[in-house]
C-alpha positions as CSV (number, residue, x, y, z in Angstrom):
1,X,176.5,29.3,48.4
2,X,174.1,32.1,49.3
3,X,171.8,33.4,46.8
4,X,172.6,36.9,45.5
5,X,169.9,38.8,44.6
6,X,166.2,38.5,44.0
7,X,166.5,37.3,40.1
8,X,168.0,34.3,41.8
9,X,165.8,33.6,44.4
10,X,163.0,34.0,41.8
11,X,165.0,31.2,39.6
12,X,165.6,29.0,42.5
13,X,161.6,28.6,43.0
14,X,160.7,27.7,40.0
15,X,159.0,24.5,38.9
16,X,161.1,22.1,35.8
17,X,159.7,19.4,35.2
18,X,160.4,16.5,32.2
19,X,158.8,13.5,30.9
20,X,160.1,10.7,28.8
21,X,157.8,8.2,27.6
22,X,158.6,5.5,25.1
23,X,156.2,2.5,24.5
24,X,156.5,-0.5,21.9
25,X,154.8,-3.4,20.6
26,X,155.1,-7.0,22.0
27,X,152.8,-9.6,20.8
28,X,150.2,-6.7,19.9
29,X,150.3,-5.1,23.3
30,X,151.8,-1.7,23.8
31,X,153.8,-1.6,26.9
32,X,156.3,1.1,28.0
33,X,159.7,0.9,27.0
34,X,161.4,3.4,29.2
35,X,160.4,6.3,31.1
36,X,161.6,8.9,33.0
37,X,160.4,11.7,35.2
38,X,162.0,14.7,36.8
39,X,160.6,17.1,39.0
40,X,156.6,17.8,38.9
41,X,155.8,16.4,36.0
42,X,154.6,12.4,36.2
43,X,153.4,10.0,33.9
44,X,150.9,7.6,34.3
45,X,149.2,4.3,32.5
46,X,146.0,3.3,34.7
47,X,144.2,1.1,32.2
48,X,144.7,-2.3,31.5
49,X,146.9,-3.6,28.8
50,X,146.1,-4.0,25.0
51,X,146.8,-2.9,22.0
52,X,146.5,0.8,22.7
53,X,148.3,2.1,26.3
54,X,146.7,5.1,27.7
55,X,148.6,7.2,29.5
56,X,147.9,10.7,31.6
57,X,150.7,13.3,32.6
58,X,150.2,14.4,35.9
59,X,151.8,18.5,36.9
60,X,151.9,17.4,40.7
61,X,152.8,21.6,40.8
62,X,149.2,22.4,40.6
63,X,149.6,24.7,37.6
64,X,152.1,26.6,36.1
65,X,153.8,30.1,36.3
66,X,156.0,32.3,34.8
67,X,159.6,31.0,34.3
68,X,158.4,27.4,34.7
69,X,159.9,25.2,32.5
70,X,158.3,21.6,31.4
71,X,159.3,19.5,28.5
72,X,157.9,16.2,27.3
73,X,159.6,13.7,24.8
74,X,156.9,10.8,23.5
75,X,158.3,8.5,20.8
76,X,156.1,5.7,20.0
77,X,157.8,2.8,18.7
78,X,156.6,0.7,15.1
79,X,153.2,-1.1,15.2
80,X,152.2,0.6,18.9
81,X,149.4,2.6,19.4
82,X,149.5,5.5,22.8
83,X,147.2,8.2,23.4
84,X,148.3,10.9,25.4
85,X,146.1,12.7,27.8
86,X,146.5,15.0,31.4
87,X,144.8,14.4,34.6
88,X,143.0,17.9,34.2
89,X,143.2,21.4,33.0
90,X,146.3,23.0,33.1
91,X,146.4,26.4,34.4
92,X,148.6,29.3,33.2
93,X,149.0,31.8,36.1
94,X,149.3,35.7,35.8
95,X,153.2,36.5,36.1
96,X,155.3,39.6,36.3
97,X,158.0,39.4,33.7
98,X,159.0,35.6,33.1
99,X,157.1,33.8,30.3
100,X,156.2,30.1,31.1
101,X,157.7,27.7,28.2
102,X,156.7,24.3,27.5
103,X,158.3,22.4,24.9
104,X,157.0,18.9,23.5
105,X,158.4,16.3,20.9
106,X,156.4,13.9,19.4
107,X,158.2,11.2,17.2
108,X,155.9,7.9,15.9
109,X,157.4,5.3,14.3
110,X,156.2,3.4,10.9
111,X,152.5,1.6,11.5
112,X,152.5,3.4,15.0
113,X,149.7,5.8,16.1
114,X,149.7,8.5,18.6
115,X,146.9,10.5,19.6
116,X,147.9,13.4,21.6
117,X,144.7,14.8,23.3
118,X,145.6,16.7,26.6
119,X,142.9,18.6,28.5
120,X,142.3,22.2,27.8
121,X,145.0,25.0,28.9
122,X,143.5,27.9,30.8
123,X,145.0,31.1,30.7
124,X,144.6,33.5,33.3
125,X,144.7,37.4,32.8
126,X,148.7,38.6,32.2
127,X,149.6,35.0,31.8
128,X,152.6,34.5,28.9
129,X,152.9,31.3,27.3
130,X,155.1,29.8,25.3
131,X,154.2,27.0,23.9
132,X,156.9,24.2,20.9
133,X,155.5,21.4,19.8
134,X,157.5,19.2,17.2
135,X,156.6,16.3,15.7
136,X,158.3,13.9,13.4
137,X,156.3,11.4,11.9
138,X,157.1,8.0,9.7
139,X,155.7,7.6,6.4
140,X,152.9,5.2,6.9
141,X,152.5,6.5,11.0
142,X,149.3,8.0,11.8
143,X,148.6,10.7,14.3
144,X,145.5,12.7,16.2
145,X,146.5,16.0,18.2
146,X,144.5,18.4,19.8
147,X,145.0,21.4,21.6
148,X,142.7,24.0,23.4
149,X,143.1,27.4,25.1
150,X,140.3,29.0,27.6
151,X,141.1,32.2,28.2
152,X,139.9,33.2,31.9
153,X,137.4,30.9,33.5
154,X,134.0,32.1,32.8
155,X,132.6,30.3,35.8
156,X,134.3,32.3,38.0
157,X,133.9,35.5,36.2
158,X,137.5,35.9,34.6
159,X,138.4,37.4,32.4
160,X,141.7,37.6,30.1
161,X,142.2,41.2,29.4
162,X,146.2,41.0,28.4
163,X,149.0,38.5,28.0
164,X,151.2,36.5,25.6
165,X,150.2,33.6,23.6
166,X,152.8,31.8,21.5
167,X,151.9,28.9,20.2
168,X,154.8,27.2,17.2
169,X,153.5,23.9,15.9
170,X,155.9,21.8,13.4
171,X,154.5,18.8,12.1
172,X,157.5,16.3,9.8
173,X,156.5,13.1,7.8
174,X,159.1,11.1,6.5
175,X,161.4,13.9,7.0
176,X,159.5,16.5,5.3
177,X,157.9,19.3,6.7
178,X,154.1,19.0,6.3
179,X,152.3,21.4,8.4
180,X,153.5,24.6,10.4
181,X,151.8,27.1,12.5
182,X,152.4,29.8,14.7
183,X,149.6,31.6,16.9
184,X,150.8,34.7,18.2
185,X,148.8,36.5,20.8
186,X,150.4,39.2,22.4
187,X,149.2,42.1,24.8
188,X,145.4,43.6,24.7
189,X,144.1,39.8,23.9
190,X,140.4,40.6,24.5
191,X,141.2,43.5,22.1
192,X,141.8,40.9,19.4
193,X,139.6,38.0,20.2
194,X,136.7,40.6,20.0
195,X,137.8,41.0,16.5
196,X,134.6,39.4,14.0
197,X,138.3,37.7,11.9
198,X,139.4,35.9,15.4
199,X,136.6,34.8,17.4
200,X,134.4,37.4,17.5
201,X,134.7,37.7,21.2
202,X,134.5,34.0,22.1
203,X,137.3,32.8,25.1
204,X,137.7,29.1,23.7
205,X,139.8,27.5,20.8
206,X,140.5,24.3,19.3
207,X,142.7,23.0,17.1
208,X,142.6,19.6,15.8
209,X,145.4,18.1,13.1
210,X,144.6,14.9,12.0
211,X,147.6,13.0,9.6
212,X,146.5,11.1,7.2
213,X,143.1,12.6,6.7
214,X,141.6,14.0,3.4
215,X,137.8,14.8,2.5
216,X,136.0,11.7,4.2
217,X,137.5,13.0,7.5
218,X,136.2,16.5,6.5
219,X,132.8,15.1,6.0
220,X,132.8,13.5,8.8
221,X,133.0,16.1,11.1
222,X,131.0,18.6,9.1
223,X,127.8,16.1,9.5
224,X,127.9,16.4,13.3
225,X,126.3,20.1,12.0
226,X,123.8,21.4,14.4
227,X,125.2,19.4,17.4
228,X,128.2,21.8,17.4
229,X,127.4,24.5,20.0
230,X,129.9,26.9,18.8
231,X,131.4,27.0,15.5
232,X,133.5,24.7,13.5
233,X,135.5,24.5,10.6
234,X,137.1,21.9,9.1
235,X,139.5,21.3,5.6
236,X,142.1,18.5,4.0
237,X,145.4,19.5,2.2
238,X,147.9,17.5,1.3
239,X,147.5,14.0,3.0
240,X,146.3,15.9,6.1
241,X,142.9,17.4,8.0
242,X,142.8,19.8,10.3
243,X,139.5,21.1,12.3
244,X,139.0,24.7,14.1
245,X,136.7,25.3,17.1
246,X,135.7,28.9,18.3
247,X,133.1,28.4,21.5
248,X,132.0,31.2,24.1
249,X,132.9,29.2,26.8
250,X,135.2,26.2,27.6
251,X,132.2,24.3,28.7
252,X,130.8,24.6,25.6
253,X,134.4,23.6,23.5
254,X,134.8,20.7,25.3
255,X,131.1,19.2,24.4
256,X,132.0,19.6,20.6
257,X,135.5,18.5,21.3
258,X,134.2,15.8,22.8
259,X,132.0,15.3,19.3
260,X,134.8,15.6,17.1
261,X,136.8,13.4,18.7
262,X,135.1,10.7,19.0
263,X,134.4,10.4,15.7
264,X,137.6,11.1,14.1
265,X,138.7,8.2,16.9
266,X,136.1,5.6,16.2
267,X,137.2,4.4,20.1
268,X,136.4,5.4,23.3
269,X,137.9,8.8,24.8
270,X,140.3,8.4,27.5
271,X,138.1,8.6,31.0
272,X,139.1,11.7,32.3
273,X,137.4,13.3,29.3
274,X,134.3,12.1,30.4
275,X,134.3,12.6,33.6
């Protein structure tokens, strides 16, 4: 059947992609447990086995753009241990009209740990994001998850002038809601970052939520002090930490990413982040 006018067409070439990853425990190995992959997302688990699987999503798209859908289920069965990471940046490109959604769920079962650490998303100028990610954690499951946003590549003399940022996190233990946020960025976006309550002008951001965590993980990140090349901030609430990075640049985020991380780990980063 033909195609019958241009909003169609448009629809027709867009990327959808889905991952489903689940893993479990046998004899204190985490192996996969089913998987599934559609369109141009892939998944990935190069290492070798042991009691934490690693495993990188791959967008075989190159990037996305407006009115690309992705969506990624992870559940992480009881007593395995997954961290979660993508074979590079993933780049937001300028659209028209449609806004790019991407939609993850995160579930980890009782004595499982996830740790969710993707490489950074870079926005371009006019980009629109929008971004779900739910999570529904056991009682005694634990979980690391960070997130950063470049806006423009500085390196190539970008720079993010307007676009749409929407960011809904929704974080569940035991069934109870724990932690929510919302980042909403929309329209003149240098206008806002430039603000001295924002980022004072700086194009990188962090977010780190760390479940359980409570003063000693605060403490631990505030004595990496003067190695930070941006700034960081860092607090515990109720059974969980989170930590806040504002950097000029992405080069500099990822160096005190790389710092936090690593400590609130206390194991190696997956090898792409070192690369």
């Amino acid at each position: 059947m033909a195609l019958k006018n241009s909003d169609e067409i448009f629809a027709a070439n867009r990327s959808v992609g889905r991952i489903v990853l689940a893993v479990k425990t046998m004899a204190g190995t985490t192996r996969r447990a089913r998987v599934r992959e559609q369109g141009a997302l892939r998944v990935r688990c190069p290492g070798p086995a042991g009691g934490e699987l690693e495993a990188v999503v791959v967008n075989t798209a190159g990037g996305m753009a407006g009115g690309d859908r992705f969506e990624l289920d992870i559940e992480v069965g009881p007593g395995a241990r997954l961290v979660v990471t993508t074979a590079a940046a993933e780049k937001i490109y300028r659209t028209l009209e449609p806004d790019t959604n991407v939609g993850v769920k995160l579930a980890v079962s009782a004595g499982g740990e996830l740790a969710w650490l993707p490489r950074e998303t870079i926005l371009f100028d006019r980009a629109r994001l929008r971004r779900t990610i739910d999570v529904d954690l056991a009682a005694h499951a634990r979980l690391i998850l960070a997130e950063a946003v470049i806006f423009g590549r500085a390196g190539m003399g970008e720079r993010v002038a307007a676009g749409l940022l929407h960011d809904r996190w929704r974080v569940r233990r035991g069934g109870r809601l724990i932690y929510a946020e919302t980042v909403r960025l929309d329209g003149e976006i240098a206008a806002t970052l430039a603000e001295p309550a924002a980022t004072k002008s700086g194009v990188a951001i962090a977010t780190v939520l760390i479940v359980p965590g409570d003063e000693g993980t605060v403490a631990a990140v505030r004595a990496l002090g003067e190695q930070f090349s941006g700034e960081a901030g860092a607090s515990a609430w109720n059974g969980f930490a989170t930590v806040r990075l504002v950097a000029a640049d992405g080069a500099a985020l990822c160096r005190d990413l790389v710092a936090v991380l690593g400590v609130l780990r206390g194991a190696d980063l997956p090898r792409l982040w070192l690369n």
